[in-house]
C-alpha positions as CSV (number, residue, x, y, z in Angstrom):
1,X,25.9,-66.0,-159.0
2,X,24.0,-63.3,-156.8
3,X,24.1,-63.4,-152.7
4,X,22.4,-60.6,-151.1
5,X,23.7,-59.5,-147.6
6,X,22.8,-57.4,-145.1
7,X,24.8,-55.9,-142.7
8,X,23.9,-54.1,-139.3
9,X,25.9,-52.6,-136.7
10,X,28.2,-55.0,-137.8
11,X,26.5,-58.4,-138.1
12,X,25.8,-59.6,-141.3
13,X,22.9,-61.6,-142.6
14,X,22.5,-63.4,-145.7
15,X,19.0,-62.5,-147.5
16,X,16.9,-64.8,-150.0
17,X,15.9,-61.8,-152.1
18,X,16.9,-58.3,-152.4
19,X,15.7,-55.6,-149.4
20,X,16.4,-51.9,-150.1
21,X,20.0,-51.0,-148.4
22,X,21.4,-54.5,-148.7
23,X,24.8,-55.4,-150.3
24,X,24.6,-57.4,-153.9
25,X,27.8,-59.5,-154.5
26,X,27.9,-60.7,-158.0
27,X,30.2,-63.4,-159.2
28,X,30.3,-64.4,-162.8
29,X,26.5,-63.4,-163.1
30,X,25.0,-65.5,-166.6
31,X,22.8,-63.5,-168.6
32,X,19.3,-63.6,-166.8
33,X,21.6,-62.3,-163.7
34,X,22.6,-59.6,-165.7
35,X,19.7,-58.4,-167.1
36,X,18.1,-58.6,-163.4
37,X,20.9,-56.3,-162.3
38,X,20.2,-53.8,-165.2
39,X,16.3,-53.8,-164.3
40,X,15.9,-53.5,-160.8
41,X,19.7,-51.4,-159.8
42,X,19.2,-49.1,-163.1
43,X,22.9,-50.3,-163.8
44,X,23.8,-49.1,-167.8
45,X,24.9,-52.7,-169.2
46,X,28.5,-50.8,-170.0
47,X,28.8,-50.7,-166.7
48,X,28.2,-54.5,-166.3
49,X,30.7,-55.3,-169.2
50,X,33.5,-53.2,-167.9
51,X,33.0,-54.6,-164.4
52,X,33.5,-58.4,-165.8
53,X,36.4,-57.6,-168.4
54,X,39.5,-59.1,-167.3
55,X,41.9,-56.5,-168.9
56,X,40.1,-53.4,-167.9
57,X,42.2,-51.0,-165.8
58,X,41.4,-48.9,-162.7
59,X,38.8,-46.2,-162.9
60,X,35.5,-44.3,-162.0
61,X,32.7,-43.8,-163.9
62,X,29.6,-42.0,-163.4
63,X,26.8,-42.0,-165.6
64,X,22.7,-40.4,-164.3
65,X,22.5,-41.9,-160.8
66,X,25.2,-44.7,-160.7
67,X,28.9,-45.0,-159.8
68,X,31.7,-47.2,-160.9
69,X,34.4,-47.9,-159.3
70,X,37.0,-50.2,-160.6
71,X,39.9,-51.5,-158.5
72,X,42.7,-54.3,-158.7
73,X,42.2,-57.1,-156.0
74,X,45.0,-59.3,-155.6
75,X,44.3,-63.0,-156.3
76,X,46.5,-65.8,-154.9
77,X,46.4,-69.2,-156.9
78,X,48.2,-72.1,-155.4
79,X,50.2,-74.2,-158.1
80,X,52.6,-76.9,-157.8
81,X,55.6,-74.3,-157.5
82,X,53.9,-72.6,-154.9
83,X,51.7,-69.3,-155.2
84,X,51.2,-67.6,-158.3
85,X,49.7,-63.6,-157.1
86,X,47.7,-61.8,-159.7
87,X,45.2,-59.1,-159.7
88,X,42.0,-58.9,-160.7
89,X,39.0,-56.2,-161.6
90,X,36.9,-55.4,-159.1
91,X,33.8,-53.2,-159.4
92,X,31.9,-51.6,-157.1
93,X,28.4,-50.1,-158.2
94,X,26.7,-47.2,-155.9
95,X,23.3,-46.7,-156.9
96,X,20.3,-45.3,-155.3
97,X,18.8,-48.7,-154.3
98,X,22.0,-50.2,-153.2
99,X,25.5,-51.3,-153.1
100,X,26.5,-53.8,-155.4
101,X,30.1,-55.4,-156.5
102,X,30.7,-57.3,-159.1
103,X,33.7,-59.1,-160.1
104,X,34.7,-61.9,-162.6
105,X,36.0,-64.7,-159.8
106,X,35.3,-65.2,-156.1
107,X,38.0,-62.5,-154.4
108,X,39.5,-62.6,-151.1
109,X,38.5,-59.3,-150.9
110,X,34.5,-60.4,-150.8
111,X,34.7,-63.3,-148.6
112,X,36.1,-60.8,-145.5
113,X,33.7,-59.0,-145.4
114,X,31.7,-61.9,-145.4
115,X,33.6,-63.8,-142.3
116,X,34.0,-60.7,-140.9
117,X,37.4,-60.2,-141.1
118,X,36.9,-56.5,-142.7
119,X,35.1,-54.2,-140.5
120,X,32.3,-52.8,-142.4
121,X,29.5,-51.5,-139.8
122,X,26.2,-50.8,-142.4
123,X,25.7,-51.8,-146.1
124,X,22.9,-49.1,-145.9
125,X,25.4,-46.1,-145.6
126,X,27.1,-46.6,-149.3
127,X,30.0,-44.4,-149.2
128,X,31.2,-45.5,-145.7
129,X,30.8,-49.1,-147.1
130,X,33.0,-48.4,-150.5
131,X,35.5,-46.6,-148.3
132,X,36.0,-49.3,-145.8
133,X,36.2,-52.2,-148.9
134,X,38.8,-50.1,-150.4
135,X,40.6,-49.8,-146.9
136,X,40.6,-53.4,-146.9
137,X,41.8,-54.2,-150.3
138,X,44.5,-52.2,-149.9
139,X,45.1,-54.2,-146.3
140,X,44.6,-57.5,-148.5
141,X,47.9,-56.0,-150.8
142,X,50.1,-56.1,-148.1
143,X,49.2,-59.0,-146.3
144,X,50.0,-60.7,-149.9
145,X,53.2,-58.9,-150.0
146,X,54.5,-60.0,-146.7
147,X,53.3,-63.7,-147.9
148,X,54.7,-63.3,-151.0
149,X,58.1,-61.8,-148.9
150,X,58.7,-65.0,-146.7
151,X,58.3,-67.5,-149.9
152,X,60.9,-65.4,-151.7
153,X,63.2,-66.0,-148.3
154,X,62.2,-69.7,-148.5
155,X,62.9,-69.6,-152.0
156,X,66.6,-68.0,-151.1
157,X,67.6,-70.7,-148.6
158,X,66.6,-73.4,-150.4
159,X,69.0,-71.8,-153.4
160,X,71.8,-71.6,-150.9
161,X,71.4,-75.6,-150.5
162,X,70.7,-76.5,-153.7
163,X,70.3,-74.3,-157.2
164,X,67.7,-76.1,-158.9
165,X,64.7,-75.1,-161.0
166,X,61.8,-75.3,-158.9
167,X,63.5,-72.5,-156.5
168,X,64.5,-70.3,-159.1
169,X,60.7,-70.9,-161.0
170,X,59.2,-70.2,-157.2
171,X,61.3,-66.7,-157.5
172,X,60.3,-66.2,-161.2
173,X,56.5,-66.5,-160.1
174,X,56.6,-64.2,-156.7
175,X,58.6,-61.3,-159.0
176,X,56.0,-61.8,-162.1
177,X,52.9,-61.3,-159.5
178,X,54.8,-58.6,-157.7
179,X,54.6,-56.4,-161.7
180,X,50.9,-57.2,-161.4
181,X,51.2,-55.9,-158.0
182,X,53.0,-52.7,-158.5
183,X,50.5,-52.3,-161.7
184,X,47.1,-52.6,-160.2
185,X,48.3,-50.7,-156.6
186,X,49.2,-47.6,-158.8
187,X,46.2,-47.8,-160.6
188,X,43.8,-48.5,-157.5
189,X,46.1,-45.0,-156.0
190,X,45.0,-43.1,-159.0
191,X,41.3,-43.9,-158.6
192,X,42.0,-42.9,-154.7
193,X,42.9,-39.5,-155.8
194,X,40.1,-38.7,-157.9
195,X,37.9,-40.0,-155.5
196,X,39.1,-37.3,-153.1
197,X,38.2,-34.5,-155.9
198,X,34.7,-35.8,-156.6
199,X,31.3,-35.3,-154.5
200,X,31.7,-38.8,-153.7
201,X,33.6,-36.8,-150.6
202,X,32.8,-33.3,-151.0
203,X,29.3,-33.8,-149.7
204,X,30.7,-36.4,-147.2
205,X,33.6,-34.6,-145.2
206,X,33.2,-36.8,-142.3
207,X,34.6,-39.7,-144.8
208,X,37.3,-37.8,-145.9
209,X,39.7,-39.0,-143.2
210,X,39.0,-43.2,-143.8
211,X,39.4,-42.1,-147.8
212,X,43.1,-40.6,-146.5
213,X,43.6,-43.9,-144.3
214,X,42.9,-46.1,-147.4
215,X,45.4,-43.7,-149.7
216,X,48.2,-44.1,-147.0
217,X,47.7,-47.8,-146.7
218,X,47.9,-48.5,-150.7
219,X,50.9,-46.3,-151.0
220,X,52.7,-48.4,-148.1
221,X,51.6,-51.4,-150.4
222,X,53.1,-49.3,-153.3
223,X,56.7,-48.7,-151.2
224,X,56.6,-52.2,-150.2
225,X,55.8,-53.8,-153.2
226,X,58.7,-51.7,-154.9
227,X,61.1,-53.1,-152.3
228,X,60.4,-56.7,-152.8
229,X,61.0,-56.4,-156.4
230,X,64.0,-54.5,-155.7
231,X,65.3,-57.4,-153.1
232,X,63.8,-60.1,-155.8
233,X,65.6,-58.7,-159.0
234,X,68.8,-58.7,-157.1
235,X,69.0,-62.0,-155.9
236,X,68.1,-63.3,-159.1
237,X,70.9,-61.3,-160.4
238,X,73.0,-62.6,-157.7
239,X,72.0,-66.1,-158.7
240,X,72.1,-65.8,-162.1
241,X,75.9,-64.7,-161.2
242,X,76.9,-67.6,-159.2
243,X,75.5,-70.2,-161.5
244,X,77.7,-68.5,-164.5
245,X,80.7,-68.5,-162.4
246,X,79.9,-71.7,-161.4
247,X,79.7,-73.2,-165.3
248,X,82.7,-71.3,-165.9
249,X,84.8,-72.8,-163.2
250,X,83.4,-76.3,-164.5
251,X,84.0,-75.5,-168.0
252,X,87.9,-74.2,-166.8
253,X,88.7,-77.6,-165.0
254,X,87.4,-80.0,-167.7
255,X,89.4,-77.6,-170.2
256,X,92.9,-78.2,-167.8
257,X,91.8,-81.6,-167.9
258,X,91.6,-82.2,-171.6
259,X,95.3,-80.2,-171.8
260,X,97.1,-82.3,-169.3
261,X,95.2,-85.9,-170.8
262,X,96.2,-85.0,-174.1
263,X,100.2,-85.4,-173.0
264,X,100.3,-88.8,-172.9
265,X,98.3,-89.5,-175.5
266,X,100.6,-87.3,-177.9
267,X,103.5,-89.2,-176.0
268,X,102.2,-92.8,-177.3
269,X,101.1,-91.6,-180.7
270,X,104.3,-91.2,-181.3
271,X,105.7,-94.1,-179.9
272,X,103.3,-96.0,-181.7
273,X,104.1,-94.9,-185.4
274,X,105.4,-97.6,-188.1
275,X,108.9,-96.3,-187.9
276,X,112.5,-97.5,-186.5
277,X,111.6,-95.2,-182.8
278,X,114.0,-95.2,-180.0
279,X,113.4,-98.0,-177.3
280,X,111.9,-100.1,-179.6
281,X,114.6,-102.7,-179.0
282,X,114.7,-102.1,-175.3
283,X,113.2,-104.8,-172.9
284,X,112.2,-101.8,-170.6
285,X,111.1,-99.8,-173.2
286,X,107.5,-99.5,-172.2
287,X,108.2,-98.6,-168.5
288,X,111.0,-96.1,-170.1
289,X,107.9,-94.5,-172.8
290,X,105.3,-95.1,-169.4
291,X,107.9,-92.7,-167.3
292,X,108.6,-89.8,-169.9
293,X,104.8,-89.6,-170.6
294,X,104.3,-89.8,-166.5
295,X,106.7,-87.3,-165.8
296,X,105.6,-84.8,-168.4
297,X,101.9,-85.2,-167.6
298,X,102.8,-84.1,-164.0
299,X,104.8,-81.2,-165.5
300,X,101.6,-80.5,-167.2
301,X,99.3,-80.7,-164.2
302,X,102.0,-78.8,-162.0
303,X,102.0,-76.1,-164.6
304,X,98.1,-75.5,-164.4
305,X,98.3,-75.9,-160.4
306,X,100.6,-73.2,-161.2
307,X,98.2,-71.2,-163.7
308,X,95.4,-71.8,-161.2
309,X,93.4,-73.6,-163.7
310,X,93.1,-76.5,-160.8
């Protein structure tokens, strides 16, 4: 799918066909989309590939007239035990006719700048518009993190009340998507660097301080992101703790259980073997056998009070 936009002292308008210094968002693009992209941006087909690979990792590229830029956009997927946070490639092609991303899904990361949520002024002036997308994916990290942050508190109080599954699965999930996180914001921070060393800013010093805004912002995703795991991993821990002490207490009561029970029932084994016993010929012999196994089952059950086994 191809959408051309074009964006003007900050109002953007949505185009039927490309017009030079307009913004190309490509999602998914079928072969014919691809080949148009090839023919009329001058975009090397590697390029293409690398942009729609799902594995590929954070990078830039630059090959004749075109630049590729790579990133990790987080992706939130709602599921039945709440939201599952990935990340995803991003790429983000600056040629000489215009800008154009490219991505394998819808992101969150296109559709603000679409609503207007991130403030991007011109699609015409390329760098300034890659600069101020990076700014906000880095922005669209930590709102996800502080999302991701109050459904691990949820998570924590529901655990309190009860310790079942579905909380400690809803944990499981936030802490996976936090490593794909932590992964793709340390990636995206090396591509920030390098980005700082090439003439992507060296001809543009006037852009040099939004590129430093966008490093700062990813590495506060970074500490973040390295915090919530930290709090995550240790309240599963602490979890993970209480449900063993838990099983253990259970498993020591039904074991003082099974001790004290089996009193009686060794008391009337043996009053029940095929030999002369004593009592047998006593009218109150029952009660008398009832009483002896009585009182040494609550010797029993005071001794394990007494062991705190109870």
């Amino acid at each position: 799918m191809l959408k051309f936009y074009l964006i003007k002292d900050g109002y953007l308008t949505e185009l039927t066909d490309y017009q030079e210094g307009c913004w190309t968002c490509v999602v998914s693009p079928n072969r014919e989309e691809q080949i148009f992209l090839r023919n009329a941006f001058e975009i090397p087909e590697h390029f293409i590939r690398a942009a729609l690979d799902e594995e590929e990792r954070s990078r830039i590229d630059i090959e004749d007239d075109s630049t590729l830029i790579i990133v990790d956009t987080p992706v939130c997927n709602p599921t039945e035990n709440g939201n599952e946070y990935s990340t995803l490639p991003f790429g983000i092609l600056v040629t000489k006719k215009g800008i154009v991303t490219i991505c394998l899904r819808d992101t969150a990361l296109c559709g603000a700048v679409i609503n207007g949520s991130a403030k991007v002024r011109s699609s015409k002036k390329y760098r300034r518009f890659v600069l101020q997308m990076l700014y906000h994916n880095a922005t669209l990290f930590l709102g996800y993190l502080r999302q991701a942050e109050k459904e691990g508190t949820f998570a924590e109080r529901e655990l309190k009340k009860n310790t079942g599954n579905k909380e400690l699965l809803r944990i499981l999930h936030i802490e996976k998507g936090l490593v794909y996180f932590s992964t793709g914001l340390k990636g995206d921070e090396a591509v920030l660097e390098k980005l700082l060393r090439t003439k992507f800013i060296i001809d543009y010093p006037e852009d040099a301080e939004l590129l430093e805004d966008v490093i700062v912002e990813n590495r506060q995703a970074i500490e973040m992101c390295a915090i919530y795991r930290d709090i995550l991993s240790r309240t599963m821990e602490a979890y993970s703790g209480v449900i063993s002490n838990n099983l253990n207490s259970v498993m020591k009561l039904l074991a003082a259980v099974t001790i004290i029970l089996t009193v009686p029932q060794i008391i009337f084994a043996l009053w029940g073997i095929n030999t002369p016993i004593p009592f047998e010929n006593n009218s109150f012999g029952f009660y008398i056998v009832l009483g002896v196994a009585a009182i040494l089952t609550g010797i029993a059950t005071a001794f394990a009070f007494y062991k705190k086994w109870l």
